[in-house]
N, C-alpha and C positions, 0 to 999 in steps of 0.2 A: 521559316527555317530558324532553330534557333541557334547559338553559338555555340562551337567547342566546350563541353565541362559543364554546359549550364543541363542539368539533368532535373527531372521532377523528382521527388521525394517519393519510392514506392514502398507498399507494406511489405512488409516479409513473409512469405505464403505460407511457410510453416510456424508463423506466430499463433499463437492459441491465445485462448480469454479465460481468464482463470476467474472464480466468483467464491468469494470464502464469507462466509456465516460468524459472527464473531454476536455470541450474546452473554458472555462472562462477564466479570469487570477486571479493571486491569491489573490488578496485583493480588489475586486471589488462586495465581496457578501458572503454568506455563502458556495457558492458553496464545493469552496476547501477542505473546511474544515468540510463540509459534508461527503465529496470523502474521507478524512483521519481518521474521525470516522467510517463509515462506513466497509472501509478498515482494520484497527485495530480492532473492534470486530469483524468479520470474520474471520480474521487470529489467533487471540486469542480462538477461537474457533476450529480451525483446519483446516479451511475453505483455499483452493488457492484463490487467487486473482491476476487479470491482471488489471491494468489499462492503457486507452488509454488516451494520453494527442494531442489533435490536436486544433490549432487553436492560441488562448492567453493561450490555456492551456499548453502549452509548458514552458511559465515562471514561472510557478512554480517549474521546475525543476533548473534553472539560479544559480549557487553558489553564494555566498557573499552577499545575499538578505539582506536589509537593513531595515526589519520590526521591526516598535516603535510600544510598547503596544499590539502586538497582536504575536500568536505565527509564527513563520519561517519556510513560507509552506518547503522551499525546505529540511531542519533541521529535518522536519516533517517527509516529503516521505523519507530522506534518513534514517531514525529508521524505518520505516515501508519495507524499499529495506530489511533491514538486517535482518527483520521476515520473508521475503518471496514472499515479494509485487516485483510482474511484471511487468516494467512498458514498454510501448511502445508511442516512439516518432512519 
């Protein structure tokens, strides 16, 4: 029997698994950063998410990105890694 409060951790039945295709590169369009809004409410939502990065899409993941005036895809996806976000190379 276990104690008052102590509850196991269940999935939410209506959580969905979203799976986004990312093969641009990161500062060449909106793309990106579509993939990371879209990502980020899903997951804010409760939502899993995988994302595939093939192609140019792979440098968005690249450390030490050196983006002026616009946000830092790879800065981005690695807040989005520590929600939950799945990414495959």
């Amino acid at each position: 029997m276990r104690p008052p409060g102590d509850f196991e951790a269940k999935e939410d039945p209506m959580a969905k698994t979203f799976t986004l295709f990312l093969s641009t590169s990161p500062y060449s369009g909106e793309n990106t950063f579509t993939a990371i809004r879209v990502a980020e409410a899903a997951l804010n939502q409760g939502h899993k998410v995988n994302l595939i990065a093939s192609g140019d899409g792979v440098y968005c993941f690249f450390k030490n990105q050196k983006a002026a005036g616009i946000p830092n895809a790879e800065k981005k996806f690695s807040e989005l890694v520590q929600k939950g976000l799945k990414v495959y190379l």
